[in-house]
C-alpha positions as CSV (number, residue, x, y, z in Angstrom):
1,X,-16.5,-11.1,13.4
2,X,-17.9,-10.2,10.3
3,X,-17.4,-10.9,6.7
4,X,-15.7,-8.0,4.6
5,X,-14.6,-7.3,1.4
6,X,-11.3,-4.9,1.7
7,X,-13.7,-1.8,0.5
8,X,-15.9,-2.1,3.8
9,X,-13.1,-3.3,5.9
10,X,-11.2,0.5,5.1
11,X,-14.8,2.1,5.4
12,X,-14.8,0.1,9.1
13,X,-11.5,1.5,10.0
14,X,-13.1,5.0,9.0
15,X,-16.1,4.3,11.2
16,X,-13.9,3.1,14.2
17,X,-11.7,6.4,14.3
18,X,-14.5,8.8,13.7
19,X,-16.6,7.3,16.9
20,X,-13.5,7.0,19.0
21,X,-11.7,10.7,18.3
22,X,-14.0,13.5,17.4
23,X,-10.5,15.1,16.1
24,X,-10.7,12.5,12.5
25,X,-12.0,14.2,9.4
26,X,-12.9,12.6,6.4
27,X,-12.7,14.9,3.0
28,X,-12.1,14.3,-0.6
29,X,-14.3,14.6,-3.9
30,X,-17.4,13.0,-3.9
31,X,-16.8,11.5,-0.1
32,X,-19.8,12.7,1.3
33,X,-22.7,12.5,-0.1
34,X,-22.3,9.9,-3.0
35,X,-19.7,8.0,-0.7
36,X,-16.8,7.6,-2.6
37,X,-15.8,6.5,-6.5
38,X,-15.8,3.3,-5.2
39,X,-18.3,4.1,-1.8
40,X,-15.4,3.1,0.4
41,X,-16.7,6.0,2.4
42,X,-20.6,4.9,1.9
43,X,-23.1,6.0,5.4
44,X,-19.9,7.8,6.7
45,X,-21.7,11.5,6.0
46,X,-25.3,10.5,7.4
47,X,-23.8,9.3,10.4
48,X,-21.2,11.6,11.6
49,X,-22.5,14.5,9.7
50,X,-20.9,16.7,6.8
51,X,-18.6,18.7,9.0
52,X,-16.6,15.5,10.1
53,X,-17.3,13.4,6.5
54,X,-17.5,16.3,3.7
55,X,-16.9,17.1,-0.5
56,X,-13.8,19.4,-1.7
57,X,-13.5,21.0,-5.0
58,X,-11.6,18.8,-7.7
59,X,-8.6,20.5,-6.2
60,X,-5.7,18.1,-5.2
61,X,-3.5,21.0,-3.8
62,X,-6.3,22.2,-2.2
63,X,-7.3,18.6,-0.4
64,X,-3.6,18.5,0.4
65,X,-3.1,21.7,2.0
66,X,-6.2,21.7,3.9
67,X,-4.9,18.2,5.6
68,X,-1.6,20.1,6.4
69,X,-3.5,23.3,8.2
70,X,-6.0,21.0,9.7
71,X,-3.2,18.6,10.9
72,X,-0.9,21.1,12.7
73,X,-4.1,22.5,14.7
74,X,-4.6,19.3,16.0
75,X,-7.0,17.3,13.8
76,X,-6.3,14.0,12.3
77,X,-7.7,14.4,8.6
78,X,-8.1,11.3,6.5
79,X,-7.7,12.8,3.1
80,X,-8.9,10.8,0.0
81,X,-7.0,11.4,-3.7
82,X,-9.6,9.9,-6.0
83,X,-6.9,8.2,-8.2
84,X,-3.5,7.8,-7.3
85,X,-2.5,9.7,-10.8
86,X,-3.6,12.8,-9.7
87,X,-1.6,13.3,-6.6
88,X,1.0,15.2,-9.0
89,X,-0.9,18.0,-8.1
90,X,-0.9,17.3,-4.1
91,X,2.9,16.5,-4.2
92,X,4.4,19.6,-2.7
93,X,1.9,19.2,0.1
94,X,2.2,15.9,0.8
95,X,5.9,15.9,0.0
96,X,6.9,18.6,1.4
97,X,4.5,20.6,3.7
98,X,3.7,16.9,5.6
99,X,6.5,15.4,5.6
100,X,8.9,17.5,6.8
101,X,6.3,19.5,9.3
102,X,7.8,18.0,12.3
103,X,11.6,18.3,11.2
104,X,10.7,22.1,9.8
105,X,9.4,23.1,13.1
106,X,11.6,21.3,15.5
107,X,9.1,19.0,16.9
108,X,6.2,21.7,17.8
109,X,4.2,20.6,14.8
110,X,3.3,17.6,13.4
111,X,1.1,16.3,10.5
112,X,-1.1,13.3,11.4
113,X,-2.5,12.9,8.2
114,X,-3.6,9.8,6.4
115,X,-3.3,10.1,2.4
116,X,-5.8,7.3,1.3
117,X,-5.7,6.5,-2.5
118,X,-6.7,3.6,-5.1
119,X,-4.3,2.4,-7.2
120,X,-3.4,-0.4,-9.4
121,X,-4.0,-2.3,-12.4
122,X,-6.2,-4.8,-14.6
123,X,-9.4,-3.1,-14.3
124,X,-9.0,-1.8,-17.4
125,X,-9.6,1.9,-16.2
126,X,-8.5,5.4,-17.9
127,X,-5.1,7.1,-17.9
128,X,-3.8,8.0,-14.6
129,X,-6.4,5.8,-12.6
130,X,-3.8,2.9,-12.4
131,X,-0.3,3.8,-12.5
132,X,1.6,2.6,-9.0
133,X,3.4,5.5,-8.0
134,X,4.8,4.4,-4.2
135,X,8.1,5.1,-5.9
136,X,7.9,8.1,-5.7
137,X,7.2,8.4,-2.1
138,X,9.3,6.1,-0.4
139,X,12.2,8.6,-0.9
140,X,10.3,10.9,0.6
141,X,12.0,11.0,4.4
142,X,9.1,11.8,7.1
143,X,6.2,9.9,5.5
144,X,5.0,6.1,5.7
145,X,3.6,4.2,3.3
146,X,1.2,1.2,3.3
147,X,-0.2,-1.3,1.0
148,X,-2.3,-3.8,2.2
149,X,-3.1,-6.9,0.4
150,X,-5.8,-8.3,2.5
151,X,-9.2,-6.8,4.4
152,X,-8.2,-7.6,8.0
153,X,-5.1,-6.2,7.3
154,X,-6.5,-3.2,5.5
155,X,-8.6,-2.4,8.7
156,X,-6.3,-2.8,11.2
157,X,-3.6,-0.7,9.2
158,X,-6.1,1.8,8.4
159,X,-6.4,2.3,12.5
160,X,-3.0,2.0,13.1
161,X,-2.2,5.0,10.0
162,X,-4.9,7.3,11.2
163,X,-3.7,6.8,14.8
164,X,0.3,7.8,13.9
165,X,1.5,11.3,14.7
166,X,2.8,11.7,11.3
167,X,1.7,11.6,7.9
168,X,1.0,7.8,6.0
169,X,0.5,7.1,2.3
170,X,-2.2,4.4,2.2
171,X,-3.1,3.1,-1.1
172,X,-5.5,0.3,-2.1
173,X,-5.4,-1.6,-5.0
174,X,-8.7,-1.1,-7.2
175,X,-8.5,-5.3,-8.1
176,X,-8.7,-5.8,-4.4
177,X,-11.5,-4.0,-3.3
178,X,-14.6,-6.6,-4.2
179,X,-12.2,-9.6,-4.8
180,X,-13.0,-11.5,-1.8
181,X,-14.3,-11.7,1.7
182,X,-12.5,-12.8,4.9
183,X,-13.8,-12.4,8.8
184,X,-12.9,-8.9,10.1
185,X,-13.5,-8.1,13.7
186,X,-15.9,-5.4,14.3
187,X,-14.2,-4.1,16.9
188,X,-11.0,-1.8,16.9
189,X,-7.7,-3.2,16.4
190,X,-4.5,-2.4,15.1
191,X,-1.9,-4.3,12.7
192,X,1.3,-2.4,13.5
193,X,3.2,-0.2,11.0
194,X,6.6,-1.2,9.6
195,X,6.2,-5.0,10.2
196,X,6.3,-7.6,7.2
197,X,4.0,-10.7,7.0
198,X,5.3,-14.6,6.5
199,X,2.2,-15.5,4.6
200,X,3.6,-18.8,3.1
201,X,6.2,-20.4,4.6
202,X,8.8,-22.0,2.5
203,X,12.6,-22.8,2.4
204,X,13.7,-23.4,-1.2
205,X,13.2,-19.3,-2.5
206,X,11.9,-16.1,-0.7
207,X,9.2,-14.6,-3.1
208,X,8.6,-10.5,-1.7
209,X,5.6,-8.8,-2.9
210,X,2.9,-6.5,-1.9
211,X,-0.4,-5.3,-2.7
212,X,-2.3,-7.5,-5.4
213,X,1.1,-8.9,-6.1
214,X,0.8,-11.3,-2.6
215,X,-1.6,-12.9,-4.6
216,X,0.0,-13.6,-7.7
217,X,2.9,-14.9,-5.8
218,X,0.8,-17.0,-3.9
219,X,-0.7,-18.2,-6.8
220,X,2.9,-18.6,-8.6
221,X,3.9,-21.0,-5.0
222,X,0.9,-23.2,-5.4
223,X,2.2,-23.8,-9.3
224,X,5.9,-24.4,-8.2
225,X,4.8,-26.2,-5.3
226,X,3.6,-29.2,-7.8
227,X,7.3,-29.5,-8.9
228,X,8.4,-29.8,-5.6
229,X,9.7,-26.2,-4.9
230,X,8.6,-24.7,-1.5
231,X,8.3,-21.0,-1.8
232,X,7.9,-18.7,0.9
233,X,6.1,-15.6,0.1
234,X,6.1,-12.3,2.4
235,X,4.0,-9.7,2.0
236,X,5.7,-6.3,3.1
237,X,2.5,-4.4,3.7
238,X,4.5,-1.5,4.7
239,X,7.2,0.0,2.3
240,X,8.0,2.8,4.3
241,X,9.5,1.6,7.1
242,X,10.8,-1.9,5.5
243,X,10.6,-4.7,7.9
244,X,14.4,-5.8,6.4
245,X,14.7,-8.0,9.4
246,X,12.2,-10.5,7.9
247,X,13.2,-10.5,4.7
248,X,16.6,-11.0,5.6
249,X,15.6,-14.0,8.1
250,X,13.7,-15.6,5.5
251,X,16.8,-15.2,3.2
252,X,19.2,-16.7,5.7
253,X,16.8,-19.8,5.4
254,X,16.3,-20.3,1.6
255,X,19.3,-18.6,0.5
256,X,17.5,-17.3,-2.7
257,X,15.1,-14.6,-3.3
258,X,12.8,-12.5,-5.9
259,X,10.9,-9.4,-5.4
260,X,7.3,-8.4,-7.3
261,X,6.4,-5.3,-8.0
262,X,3.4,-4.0,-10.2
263,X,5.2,-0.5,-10.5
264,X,8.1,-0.4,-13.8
265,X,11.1,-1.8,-13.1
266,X,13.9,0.9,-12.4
267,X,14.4,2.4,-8.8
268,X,11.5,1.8,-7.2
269,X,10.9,-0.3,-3.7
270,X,12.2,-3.7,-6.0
271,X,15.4,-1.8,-6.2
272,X,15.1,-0.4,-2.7
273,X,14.7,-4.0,-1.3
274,X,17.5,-5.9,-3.2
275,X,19.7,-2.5,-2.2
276,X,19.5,-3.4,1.8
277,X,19.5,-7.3,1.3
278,X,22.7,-6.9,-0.5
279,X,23.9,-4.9,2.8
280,X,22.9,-7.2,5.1
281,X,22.2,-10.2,3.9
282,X,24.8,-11.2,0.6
283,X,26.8,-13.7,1.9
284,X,23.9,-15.9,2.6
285,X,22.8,-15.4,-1.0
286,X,23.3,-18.2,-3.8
287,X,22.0,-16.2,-7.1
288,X,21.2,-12.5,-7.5
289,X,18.0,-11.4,-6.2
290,X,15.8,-11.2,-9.5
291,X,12.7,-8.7,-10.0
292,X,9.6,-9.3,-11.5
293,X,8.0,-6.0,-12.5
294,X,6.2,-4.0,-15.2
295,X,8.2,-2.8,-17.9
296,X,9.7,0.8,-18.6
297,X,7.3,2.2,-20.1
298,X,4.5,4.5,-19.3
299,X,1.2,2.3,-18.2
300,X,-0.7,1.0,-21.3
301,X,-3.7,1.4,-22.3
302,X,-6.5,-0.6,-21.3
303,X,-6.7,-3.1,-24.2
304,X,-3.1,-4.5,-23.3
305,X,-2.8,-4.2,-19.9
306,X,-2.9,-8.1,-19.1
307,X,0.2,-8.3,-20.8
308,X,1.8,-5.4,-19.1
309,X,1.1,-6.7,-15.9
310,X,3.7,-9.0,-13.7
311,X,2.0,-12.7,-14.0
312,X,2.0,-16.3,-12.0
313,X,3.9,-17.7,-15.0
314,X,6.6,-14.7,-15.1
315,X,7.3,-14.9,-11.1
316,X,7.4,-19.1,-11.7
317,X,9.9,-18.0,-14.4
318,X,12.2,-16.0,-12.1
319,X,11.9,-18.4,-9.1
320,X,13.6,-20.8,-11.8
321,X,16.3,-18.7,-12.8
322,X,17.6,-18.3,-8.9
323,X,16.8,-21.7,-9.0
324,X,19.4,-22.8,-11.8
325,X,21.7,-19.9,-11.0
């Protein structure tokens, strides 16, 4: 074991897959060389060379269609998008070049591709470095997407994405890179794709998040748990497939739940979520299943971001208003 932050656990993931399958690429701007915006790909070039860790031009379209020609040949690119604002120019190859590769050709292609991308808020960055657009790809059939909120997890997703015969979404929250250490086995492993996480257990409210927003539930549970009120907290860690069975088992037990989202309100996996528990799980219900989200509006500006953002109080605040329903 080693102690990692969730910036070197993702790098070890990289490292892990590029010894074990001389198929895994790693590309992006400024991945080689200067290792990354944040160096999440740091040492990668000088030790598996810049035909297997190497720079693009600051061409989204272009990183994304590369990874679709490379992927249908029978390499496993790892393609980085610097911010997760600029994918709007990657969308019709991610959309709809990689996702639909194996449908569109009947099985005989596929597009093992893993998207990576930061995302996510109070850092007080520039436009379009923070937004949290999984929304829009969770509609997209054919694709996965992953968020983890944790660095073993990160790792042993990573794996697990770069592994899968088609293509993965993996974004990582910029506040969660350097926020803490946790032991992170140097070795491979894997942390399956489309399973949920208990990572509080609880029986008076379900509290669904993901991302940075595990930890502002968490935090929110430890507050509610001084009144008395035992939340249980899940971290979805994949959105795309949902792990609805947990969610829905956790529901049969507290019979009240709320979802957290950093993204704005409308549509959106919040919306997606409360959709299938309504399906499946209503009559065990005893309030409407609340959100705690951003607002409708486009992301602020960096000066009043910490008021944009979904908080411990307003997630205290919801759990409440199930409560009392």
């Amino acid at each position: 074991m080693a102690q990692m932050n969730m910036k070197e656990a993702i790098r070890d993931a990289m490292r892990v897959e590029l010894k074990r399958d001389p198929n895994v690429l790693v590309f992006g701007e400024d991945v080689g060389h200067v290792g990354g915006v944040f160096r999440a790909t740091e040492g990668l070039q000088k030790e598996f060379g810049d035909e297997r860790v190497f720079d693009t031009p600051l061409a989204e379209s272009a990183i994304g269609g590369m990874a679709v020609g490379l992927g249908i040949q029978g390499f496993r690119p790892i393609a980085e998008i610097q911010f997760v604002g600029f994918i709007y120019e990657a969308l019709d190859q991610i959309c709809v070049q990689a996702a639909r590769m194996r449908y569109r050709s009947g099985g005989r292609y596929n597009a093992p591709i893993v998207f990576r991308t930061p995302f996510g808020g109070g850092v007080k960055a520039a436009e379009l470095h923070t937004d949290s657009l999984e929304g829009l790809l969770v509609q997209t059939p054919g694709i996965k997407v992953v968020i983890p909120s944790n660095p073993y997890d990160a790792k042993g997703l990573l794996i697990s994405a770069i592994r899968d015969n088609d293509p993965v979404f993996f974004m990582e929250h910029l506040n969660l890179y350097h926020a803490y250490r946790e032991e992170v086995p140097e070795e491979d492993y894997t942390v399956p794709l489309g399973e949920a996480k208990i990572v509080r257990e609880g029986k008076d409210v379900t509290i669904i998040a993901y991302g940075l927003m595990v930890h502002t539930a968490m935090k929110a549970a430890a507050e509610l748990e001084k009144e008395g009120i035992q939340a249980e907290v899940i971290d979805l860690r994949t959105l795309i497939p949902l792990d609805i069975d947990t969610i829905v088992a956790s529901i049969k037990k507290t019979n009240r739940a709320i979802i957290v989202q950093e993204a704005q309100k409308t549509s959106g996996v919040a919306a997606e979520v409360i959709a299938q528990i309504n399906e499946k799980a209503i009559l065990h219900l005893e309030a409407p299943v609340l959100r705690v989200t951003g607002p409708d509006t486009v992301y602020p500006f960096a000066q009043i971001e910490d008021t944009w953002l979904p908080t411990p109080a307003r997630i205290v605040a919801g759990v409440k208003k199930v409560l009392d329903f």
